[in-house]
Every structure is written in structure tokens, then in C-alpha cells.
C-alpha positions in Angstrom: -19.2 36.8 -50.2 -15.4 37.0 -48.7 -14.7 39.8 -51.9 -17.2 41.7 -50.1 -16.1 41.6 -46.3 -14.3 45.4 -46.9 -17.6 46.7 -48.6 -20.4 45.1 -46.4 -22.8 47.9 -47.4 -22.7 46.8 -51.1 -24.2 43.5 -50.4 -28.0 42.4 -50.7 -29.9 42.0 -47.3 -29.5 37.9 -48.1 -26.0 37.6 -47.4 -25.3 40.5 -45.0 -24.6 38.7 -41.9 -21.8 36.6 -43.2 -20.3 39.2 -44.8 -20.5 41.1 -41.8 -18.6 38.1 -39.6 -16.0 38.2 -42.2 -15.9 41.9 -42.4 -15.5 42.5 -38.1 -13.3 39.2 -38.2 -10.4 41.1 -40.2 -11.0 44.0 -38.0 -10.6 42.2 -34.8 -7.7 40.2 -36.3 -5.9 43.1 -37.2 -6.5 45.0 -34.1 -4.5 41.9 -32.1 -1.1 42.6 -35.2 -2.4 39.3 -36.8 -1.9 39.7 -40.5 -1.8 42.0 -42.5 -4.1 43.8 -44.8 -0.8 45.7 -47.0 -0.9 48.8 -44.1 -1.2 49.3 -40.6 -4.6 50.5 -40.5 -7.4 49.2 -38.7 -10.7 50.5 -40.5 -13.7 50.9 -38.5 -16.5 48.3 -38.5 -19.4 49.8 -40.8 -22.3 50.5 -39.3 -24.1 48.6 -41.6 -22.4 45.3 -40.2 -22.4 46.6 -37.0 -26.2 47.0 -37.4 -26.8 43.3 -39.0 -24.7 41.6 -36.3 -26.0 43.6 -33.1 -23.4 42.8 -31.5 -23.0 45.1 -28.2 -19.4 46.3 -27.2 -19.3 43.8 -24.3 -19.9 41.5 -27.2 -17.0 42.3 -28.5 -14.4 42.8 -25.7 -16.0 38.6 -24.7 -15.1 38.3 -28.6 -11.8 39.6 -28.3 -10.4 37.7 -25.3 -11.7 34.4 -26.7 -9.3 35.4 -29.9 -6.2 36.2 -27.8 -6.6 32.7 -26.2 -7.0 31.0 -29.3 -3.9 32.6 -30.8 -2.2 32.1 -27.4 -3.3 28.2 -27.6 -2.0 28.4 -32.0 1.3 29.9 -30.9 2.2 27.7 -28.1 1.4 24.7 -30.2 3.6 26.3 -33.5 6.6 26.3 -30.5 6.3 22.7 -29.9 6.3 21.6 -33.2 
């Protein structure tokens, strides 16, 4: 599945919605500078997984703010240690 998360349209119907919360997960990911996918772009979520997840945009902006706190939370921890 994860060796499909860049090519979610290639996958069978079966296993589309995990690939698809892999595929937006690196999206999202790399649109907050976490990571690196070996260049600065951030690809566009296909519409394929954006279809399979139906996930509306004030999905995603709820999504996104949850993931800044979380990394917030990971890198004041890191500093402690």
C-alpha cells in the first residue's frame, strides 16, 4: 500500500482509502516543512483520493491545526530531552 501513496489512482477500489490517508498525510506533512520528499514541492492531492476520503476543506484546515499541535507538543518534548 505505502509504495502506492504517490500513485493513489493505480490502486484497486479495495485498498483506496488507506492509500489515500497515506497519500494526503505526506501532503499535509510537507505543506507544514516536515520532511522531505527529495524537492520542495508540494503535489496536489488526486482527486481520486480526494474523492475516496470526502473530506471537505474545513476538513482539512480541522486536520491541519490538529498536526501543527501535535508537532508543537513532539518538538517541545525533543527540547526537554
Amino acid at each position: 500500500m505505502i509504495g502506492f501513496h504517490h500513485r493513489p489512482d493505480l490502486v484497486d477500489d479495495a485498498i483506496i482509502k488507506p492509500v489515500s490517508c497515506v497519500h494526503l498525510a505526506d501532503i499535509l506533512i510537507r505543506s507544514l516543512n516536515v520532511g522531505s520528499g527529495g524537492d520542495s514541492t508540494i503535489p496536489a492531492v488526486a482527486q481520486r483520493a480526494w474523492e475516496a476520503l470526502g473530506f471537505s476543506e474545513k476538513d482539512i484546515d480541522v486536520i491541519l491545526l490538529a498536526m501543527e499541535e501535535e508537532l508543537a507538543g513532539i518538538e517541545s518534548f525533543v527540547s526537554e530531552v
